[in-house]
Backbone as a chain_set.jsonl record, in Angstrom:
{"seq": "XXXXXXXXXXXXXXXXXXXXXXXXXXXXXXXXXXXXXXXXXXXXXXXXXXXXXXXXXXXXXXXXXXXXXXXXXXXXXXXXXXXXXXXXXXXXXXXXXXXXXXXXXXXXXXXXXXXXXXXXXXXXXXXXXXXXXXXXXXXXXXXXXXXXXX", "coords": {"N": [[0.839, -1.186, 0.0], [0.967, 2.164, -0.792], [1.049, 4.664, 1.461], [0.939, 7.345, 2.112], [1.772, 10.475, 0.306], [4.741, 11.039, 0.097], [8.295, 11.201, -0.076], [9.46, 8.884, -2.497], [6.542, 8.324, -3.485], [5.699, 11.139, -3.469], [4.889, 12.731, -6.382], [2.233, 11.94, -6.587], [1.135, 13.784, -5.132], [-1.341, 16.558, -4.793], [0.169, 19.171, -4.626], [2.395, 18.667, -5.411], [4.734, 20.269, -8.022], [4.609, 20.333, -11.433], [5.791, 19.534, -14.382], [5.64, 21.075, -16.028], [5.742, 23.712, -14.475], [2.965, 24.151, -13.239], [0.361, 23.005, -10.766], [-2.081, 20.521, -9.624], [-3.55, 21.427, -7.289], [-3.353, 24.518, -7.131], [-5.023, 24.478, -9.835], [-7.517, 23.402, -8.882], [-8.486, 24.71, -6.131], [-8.58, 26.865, -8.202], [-11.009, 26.482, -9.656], [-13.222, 26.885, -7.452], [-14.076, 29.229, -7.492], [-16.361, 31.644, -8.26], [-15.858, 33.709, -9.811], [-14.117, 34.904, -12.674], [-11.691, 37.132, -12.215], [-11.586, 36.236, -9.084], [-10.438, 33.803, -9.587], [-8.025, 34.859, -10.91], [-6.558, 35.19, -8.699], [-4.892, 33.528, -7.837], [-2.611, 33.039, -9.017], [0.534, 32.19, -9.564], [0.803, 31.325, -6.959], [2.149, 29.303, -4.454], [1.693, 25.857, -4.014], [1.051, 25.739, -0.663], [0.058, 28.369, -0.659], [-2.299, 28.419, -2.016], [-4.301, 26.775, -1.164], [-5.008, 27.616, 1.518], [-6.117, 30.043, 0.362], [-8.075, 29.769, -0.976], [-9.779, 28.604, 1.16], [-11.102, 30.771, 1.456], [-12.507, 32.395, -0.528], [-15.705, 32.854, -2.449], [-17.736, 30.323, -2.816], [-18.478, 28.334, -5.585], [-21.964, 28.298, -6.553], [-22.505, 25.217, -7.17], [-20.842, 24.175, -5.966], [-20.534, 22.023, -4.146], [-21.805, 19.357, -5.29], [-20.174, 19.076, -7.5], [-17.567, 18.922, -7.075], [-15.96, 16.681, -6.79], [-16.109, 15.52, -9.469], [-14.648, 17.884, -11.116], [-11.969, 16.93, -9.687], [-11.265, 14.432, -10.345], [-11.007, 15.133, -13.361], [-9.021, 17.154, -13.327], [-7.144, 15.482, -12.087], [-6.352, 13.567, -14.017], [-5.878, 15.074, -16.308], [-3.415, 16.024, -15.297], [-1.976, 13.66, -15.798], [-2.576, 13.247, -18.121], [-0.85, 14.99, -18.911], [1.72, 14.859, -18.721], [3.685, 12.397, -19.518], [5.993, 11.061, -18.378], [5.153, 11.06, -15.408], [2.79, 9.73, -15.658], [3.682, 6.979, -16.4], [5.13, 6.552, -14.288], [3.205, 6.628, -12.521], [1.944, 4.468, -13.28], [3.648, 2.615, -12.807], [3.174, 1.93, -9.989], [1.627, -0.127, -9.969], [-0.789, -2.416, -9.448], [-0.648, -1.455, -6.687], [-2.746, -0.496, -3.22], [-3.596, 2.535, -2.999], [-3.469, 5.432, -0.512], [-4.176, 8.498, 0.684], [-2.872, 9.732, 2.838], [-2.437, 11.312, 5.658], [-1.685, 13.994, 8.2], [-3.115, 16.119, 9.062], [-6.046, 15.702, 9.303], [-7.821, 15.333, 7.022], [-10.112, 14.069, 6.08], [-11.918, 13.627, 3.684], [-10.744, 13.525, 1.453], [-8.744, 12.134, 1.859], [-7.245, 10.179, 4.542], [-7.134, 9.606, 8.448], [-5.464, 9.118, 10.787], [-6.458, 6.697, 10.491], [-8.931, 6.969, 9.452], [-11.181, 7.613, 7.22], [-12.519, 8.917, 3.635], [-10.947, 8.881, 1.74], [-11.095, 9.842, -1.217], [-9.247, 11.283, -2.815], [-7.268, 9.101, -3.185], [-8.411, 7.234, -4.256], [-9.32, 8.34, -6.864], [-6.818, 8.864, -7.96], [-6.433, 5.717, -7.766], [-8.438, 4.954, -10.096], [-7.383, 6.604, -12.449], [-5.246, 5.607, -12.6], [-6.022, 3.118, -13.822], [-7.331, 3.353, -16.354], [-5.523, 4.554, -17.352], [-4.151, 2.021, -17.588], [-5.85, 0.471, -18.938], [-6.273, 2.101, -21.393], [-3.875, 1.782, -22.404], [-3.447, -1.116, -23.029], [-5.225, -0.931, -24.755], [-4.461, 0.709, -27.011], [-1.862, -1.404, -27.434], [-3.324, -2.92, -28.863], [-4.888, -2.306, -30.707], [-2.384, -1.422, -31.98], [-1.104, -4.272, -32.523], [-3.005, -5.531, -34.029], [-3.283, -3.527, -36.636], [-0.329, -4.303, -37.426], [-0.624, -7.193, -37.601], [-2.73, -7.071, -40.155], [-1.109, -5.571, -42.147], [1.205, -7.877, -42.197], [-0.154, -10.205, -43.379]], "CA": [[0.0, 0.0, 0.0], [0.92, 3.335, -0.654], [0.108, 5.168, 2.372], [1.389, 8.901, 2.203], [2.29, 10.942, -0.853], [6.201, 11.469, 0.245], [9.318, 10.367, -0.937], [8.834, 8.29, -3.98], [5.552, 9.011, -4.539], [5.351, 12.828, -3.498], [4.295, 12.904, -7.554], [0.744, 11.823, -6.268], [0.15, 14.913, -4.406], [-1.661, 18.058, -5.522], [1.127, 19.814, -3.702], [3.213, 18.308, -6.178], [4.587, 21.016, -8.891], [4.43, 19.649, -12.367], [6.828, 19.388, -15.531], [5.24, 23.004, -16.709], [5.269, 24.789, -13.073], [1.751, 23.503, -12.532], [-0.147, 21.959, -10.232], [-3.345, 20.38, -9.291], [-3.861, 22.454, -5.891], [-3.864, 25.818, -7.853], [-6.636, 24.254, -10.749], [-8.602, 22.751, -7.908], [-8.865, 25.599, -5.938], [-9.282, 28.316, -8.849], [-11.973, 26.09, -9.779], [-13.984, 26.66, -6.918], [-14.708, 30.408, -7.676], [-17.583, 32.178, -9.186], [-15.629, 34.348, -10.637], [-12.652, 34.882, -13.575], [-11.239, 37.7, -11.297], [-11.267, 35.661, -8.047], [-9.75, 33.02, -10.325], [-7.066, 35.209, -11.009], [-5.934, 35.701, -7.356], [-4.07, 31.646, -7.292], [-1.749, 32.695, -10.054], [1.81, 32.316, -8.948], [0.769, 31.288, -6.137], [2.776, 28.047, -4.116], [0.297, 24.927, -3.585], [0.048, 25.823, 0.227], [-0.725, 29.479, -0.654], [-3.512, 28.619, -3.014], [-4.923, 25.609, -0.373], [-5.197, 28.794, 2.27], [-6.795, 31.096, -0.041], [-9.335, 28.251, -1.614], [-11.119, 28.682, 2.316], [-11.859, 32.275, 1.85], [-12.848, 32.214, -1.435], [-16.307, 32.328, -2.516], [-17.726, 28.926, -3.413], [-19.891, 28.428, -7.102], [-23.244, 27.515, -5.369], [-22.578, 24.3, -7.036], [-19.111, 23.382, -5.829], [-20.388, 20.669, -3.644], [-22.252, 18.569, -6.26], [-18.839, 18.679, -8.961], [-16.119, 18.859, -6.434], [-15.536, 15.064, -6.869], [-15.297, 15.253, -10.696], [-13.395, 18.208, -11.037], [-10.642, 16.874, -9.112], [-11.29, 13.39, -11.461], [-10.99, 15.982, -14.085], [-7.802, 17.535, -13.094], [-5.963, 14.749, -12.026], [-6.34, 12.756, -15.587], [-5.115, 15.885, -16.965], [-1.855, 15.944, -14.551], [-1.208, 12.631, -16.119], [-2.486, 13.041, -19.704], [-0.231, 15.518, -20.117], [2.988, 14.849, -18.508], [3.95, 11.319, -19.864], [6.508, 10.456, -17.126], [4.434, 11.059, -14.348], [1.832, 8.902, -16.053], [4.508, 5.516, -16.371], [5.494, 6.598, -12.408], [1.725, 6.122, -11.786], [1.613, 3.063, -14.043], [4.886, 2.063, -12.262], [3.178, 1.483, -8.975], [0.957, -1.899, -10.429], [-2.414, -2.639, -8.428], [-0.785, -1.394, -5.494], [-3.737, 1.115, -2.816], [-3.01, 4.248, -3.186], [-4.291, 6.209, 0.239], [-3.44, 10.42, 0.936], [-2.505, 9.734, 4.733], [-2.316, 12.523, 6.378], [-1.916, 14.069, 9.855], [-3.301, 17.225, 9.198], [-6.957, 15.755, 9.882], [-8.057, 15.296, 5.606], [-10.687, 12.218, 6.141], [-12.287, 13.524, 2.896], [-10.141, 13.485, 0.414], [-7.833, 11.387, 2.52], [-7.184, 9.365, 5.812], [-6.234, 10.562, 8.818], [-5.377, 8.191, 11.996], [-7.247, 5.036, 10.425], [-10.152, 6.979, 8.99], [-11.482, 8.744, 6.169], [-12.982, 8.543, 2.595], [-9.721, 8.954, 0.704], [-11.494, 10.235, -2.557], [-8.603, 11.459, -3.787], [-6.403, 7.798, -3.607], [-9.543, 6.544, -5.414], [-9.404, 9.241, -7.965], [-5.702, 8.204, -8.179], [-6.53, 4.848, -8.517], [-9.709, 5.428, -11.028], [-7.304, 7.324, -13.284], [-4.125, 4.461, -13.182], [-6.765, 1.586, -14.7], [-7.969, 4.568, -17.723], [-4.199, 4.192, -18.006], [-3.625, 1.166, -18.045], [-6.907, 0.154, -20.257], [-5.715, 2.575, -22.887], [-2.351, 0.721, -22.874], [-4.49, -2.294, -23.928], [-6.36, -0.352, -26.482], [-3.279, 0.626, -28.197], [-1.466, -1.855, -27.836], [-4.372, -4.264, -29.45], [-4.687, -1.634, -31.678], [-1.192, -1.663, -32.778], [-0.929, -5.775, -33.266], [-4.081, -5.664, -35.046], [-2.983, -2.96, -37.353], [0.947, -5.096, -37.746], [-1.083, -8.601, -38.5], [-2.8, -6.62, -41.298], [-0.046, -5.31, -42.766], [1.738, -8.898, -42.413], [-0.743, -11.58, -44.106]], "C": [[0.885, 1.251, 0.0], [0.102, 4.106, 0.53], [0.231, 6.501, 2.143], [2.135, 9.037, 0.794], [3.645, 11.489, -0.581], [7.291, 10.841, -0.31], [9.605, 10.125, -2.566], [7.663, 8.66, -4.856], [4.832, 10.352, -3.922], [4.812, 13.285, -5.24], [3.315, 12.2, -7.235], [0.163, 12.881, -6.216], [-0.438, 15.884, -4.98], [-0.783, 18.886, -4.998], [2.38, 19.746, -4.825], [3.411, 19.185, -7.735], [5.103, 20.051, -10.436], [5.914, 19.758, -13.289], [6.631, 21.019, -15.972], [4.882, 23.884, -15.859], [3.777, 24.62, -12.536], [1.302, 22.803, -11.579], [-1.41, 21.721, -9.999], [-3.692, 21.155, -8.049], [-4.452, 23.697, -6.374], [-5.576, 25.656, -8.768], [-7.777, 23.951, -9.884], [-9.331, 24.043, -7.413], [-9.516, 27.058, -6.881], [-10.698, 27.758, -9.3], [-13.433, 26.388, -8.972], [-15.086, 28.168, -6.815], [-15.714, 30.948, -8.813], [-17.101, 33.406, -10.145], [-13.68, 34.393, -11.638], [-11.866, 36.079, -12.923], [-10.814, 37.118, -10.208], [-10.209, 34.414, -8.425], [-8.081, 33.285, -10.232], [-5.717, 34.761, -9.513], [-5.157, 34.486, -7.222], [-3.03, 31.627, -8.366], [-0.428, 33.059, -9.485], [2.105, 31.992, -7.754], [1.324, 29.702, -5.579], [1.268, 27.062, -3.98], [-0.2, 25.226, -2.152], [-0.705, 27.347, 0.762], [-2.418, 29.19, -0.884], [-4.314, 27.569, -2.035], [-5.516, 26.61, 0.734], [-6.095, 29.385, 1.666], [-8.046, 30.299, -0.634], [-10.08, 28.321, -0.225], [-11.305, 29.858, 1.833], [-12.346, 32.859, 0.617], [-14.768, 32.2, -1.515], [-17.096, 31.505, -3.46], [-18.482, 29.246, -4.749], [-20.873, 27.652, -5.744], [-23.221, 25.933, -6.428], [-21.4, 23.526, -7.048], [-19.238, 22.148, -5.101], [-20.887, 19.734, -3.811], [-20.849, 18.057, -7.638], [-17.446, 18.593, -7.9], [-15.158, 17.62, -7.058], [-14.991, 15.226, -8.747], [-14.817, 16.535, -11.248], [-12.343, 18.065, -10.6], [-10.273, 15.521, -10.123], [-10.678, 14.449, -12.69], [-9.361, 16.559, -14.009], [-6.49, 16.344, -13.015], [-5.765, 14.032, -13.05], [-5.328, 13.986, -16.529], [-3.316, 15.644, -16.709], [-0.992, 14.718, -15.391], [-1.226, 12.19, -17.656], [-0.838, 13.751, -20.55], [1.748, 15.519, -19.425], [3.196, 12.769, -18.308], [4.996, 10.556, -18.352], [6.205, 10.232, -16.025], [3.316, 9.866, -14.559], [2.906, 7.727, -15.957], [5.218, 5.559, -14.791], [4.455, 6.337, -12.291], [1.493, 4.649, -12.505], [2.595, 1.938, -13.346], [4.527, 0.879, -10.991], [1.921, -0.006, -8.95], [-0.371, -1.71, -9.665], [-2.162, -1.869, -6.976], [-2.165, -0.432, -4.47], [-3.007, 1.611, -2.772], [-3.673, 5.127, -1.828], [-3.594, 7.119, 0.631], [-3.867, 9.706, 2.441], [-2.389, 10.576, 4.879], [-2.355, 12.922, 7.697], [-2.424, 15.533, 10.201], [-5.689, 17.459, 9.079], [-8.11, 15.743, 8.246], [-9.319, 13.833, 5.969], [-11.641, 12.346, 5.052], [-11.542, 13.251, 1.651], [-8.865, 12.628, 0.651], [-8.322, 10.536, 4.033], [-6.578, 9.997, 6.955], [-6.154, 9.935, 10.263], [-6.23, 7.05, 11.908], [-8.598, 5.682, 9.433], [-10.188, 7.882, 8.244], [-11.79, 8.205, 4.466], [-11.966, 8.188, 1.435], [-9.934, 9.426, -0.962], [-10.206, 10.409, -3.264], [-7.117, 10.133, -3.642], [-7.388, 7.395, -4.727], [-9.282, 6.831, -6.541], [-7.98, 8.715, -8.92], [-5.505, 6.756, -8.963], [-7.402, 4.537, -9.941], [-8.892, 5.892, -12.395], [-5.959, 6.342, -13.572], [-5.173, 3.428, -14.078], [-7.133, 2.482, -15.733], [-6.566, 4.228, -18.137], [-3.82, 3.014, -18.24], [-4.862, 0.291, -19.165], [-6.281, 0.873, -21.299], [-4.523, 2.095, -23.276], [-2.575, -0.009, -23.591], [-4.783, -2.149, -25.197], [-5.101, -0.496, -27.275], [-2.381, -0.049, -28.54], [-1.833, -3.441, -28.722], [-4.275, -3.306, -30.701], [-3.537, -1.515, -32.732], [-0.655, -3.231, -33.535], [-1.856, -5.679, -33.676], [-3.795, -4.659, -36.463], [-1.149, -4.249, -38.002], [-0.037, -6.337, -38.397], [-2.041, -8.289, -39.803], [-2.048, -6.385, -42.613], [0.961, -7.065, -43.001], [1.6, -9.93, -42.79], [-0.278, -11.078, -45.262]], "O": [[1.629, 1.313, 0.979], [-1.125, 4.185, 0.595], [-0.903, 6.892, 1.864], [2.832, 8.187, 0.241], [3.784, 12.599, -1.095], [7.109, 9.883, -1.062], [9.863, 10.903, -3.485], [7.545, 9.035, -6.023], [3.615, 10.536, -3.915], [4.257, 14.384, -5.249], [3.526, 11.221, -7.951], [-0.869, 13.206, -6.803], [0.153, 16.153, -6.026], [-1.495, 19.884, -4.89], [3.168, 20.673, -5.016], [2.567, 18.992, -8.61], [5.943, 19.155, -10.348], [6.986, 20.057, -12.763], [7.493, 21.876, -16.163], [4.013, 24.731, -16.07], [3.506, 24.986, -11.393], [1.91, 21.742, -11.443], [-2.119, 22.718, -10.132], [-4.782, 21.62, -8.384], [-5.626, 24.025, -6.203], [-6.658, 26.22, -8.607], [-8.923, 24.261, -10.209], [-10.369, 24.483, -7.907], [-10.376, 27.888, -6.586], [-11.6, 28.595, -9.322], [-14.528, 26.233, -9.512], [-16.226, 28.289, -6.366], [-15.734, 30.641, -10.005], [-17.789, 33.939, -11.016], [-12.56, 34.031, -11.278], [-10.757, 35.825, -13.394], [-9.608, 37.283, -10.025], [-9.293, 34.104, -7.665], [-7.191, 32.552, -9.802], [-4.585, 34.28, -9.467], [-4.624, 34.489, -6.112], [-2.527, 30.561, -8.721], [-0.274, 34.16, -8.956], [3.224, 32.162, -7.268], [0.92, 28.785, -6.295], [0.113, 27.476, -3.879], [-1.409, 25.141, -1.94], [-1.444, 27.62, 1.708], [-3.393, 29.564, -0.232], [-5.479, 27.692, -2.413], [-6.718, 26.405, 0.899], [-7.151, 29.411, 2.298], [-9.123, 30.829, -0.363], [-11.268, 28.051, -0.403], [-12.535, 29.811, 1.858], [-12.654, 34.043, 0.755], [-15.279, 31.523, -0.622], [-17.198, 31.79, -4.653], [-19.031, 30.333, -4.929], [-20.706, 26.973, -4.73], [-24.348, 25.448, -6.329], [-21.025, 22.606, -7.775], [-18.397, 21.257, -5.215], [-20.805, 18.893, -2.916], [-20.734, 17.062, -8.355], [-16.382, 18.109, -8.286], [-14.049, 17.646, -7.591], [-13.844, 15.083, -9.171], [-14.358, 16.202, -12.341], [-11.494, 18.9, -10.911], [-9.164, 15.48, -10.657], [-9.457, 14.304, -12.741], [-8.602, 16.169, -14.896], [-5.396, 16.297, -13.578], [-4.577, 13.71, -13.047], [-4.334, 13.752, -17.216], [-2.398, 15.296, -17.451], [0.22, 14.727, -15.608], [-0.532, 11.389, -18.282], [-0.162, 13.54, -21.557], [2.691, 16.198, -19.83], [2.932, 12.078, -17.324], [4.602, 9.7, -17.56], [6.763, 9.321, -15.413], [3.032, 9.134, -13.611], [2.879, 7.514, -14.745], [5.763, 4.575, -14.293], [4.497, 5.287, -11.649], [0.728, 3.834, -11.989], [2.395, 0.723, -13.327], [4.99, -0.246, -10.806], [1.561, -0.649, -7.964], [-0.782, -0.581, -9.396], [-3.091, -1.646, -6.199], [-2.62, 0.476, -5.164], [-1.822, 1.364, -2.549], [-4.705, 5.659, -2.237], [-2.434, 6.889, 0.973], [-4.945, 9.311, 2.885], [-2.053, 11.083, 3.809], [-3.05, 12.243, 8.452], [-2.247, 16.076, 11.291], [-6.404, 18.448, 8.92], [-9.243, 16.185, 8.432], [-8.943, 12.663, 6.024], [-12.43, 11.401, 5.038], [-12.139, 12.561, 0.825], [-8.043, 12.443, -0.246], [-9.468, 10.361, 4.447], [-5.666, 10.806, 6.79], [-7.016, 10.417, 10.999], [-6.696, 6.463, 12.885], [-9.217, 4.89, 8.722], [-9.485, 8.889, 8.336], [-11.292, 7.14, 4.102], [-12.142, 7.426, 0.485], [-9.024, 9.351, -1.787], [-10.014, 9.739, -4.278], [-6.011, 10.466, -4.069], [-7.094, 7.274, -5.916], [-9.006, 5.965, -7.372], [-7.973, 8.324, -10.088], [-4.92, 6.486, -10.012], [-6.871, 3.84, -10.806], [-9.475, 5.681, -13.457], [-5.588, 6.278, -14.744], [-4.736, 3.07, -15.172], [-7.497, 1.547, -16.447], [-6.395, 3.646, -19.208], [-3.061, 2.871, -19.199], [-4.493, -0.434, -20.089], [-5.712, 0.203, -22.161], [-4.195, 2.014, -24.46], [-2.167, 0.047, -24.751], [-4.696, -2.793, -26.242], [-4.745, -1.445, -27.974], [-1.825, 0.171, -29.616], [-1.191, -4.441, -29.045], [-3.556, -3.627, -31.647], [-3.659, -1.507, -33.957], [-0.072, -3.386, -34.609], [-1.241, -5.985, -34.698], [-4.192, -5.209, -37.491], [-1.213, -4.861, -39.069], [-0.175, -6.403, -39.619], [-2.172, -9.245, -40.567], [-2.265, -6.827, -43.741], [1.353, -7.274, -44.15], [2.499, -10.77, -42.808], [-0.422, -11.707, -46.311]]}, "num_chains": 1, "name": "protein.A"}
């Protein structure tokens, strides 16, 4: 099991800055505003700036119906578009994936034995998309070769 996003796999976290200065923390949070102004305010900002400023923010009145698949949403991205990060997440096989934490997370994580962990799920949810499309293409690709080779 993967318990905590440190070390090795600190490229789990939304905390975690990307290949192109990005991260999921910033998109998450600018997400949660009603406006393209308030939006603004998370630009440049570190992941545990923008995690701070994401409470005082105010919410879209329907942030707590999409929360769940904007963060689905985001994190597919994180991994569509930075290939290495995607074969590090492909790396770690069936293993669980759970955001431990000691800072009391039991939604989006675990936090002394308990909690929903949405975002390991999400984690895991978005390694099997990866590794199904592996499949695809690589059925796709011997089916295209045994064409070409009768």
């Amino acid at each position: 099991m993967i318990a905590e996003f440190q070390g090795e796999y600190r490229f789990l976290s939304n905390f975690y800055i990307e290949p192109d200065g990005t991260h999921v923390e910033r998109e998450y949070q600018q997400s949660k505003c009603r406006s393209i102004l308030d939006r603004a305010q998370f630009d440049g900002l570190t992941p545990g700036q923008c995690k701070r400023l994401g409470r005082r923010v105010k919410l879209r009145d329907d942030w707590e119906s999409i929360r769940l698949d904007v963060m689905l949403k985001l994190v597919r991205k994180k991994f569509r578009d930075h290939g290495t990060l995607a074969k590090r997440l492909l790396d770690t096989g069936n293993i669980e994936i759970v955001e431990g934490n000691n800072w009391g997370d039991t939604f989006w994580g675990v936090c002394r034995g308990k909690g929903e962990n949405h975002l390991g799920i999400i984690l895991m949810t978005v390694r099997a998309e990866l590794f199904a499309g592996l499949s695809i293409s690589r059925l796709s690709v011997n089916l295209g070769k045994s064409q070409y080779e009768s």
